[in-house]
C-alpha angles and dihedrals in degrees: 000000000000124000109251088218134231109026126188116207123197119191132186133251092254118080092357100180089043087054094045099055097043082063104027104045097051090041092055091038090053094049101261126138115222154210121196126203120194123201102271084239084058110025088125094084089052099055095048089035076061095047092054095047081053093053085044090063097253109171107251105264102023084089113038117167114200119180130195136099137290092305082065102057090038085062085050097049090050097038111127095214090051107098105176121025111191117189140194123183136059136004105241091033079053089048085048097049096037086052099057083030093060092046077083115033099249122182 
């Protein structure tokens, strides 16, 4: 397999680490780089989750944590150097994101 490149990874309020590692752990194992973007009620998990990938050697860039609202994960699913947008939470935030993400052609 080859890595599809940058993948931004969006992830809901509820089980935040949980949610973290199901995207997280099979993005980096495949090659991607990522950016991870936490719920604005639970961004906490994600920044020490990034302090931990630091301590563990990660190269500086292949793990990326942004935090904001839904205006946040809206840039990252248009974003033209994100080239796969995965997405757990709720059906019309999904439609929203598999709409911008669509516009192109996102994996």
């Amino acid at each position: 397999y080859d890595p599809i490149g940058v993948a931004a990874l969006i992830i809901p309020w509820n089980y935040p680490l949980l949610m973290a590692a199901w995207k997280v752990a099979p993005a980096l194992a495949a090659g991607c780089s990522v950016i991870l973007k936490p719920s604005e009620l639970t961004p906490f998990t994600a920044l020490e989750l990034a302090k931990i990938v630091q301590e563990a050697g990660i190269p500086p860039g292949v793990f990326n944590v942004v935090t904001g609202g839904p205006e946040t994960g809206d840039a990252l699913a248009h974003h033209s150097d994100v080239d796969k947008v995965a997405f757990t939470g709720s059906v019309p935030t999904g439609s929203k994101v598999m709409r911008a993400a669509s516009e192109g052609l996102k994996n």
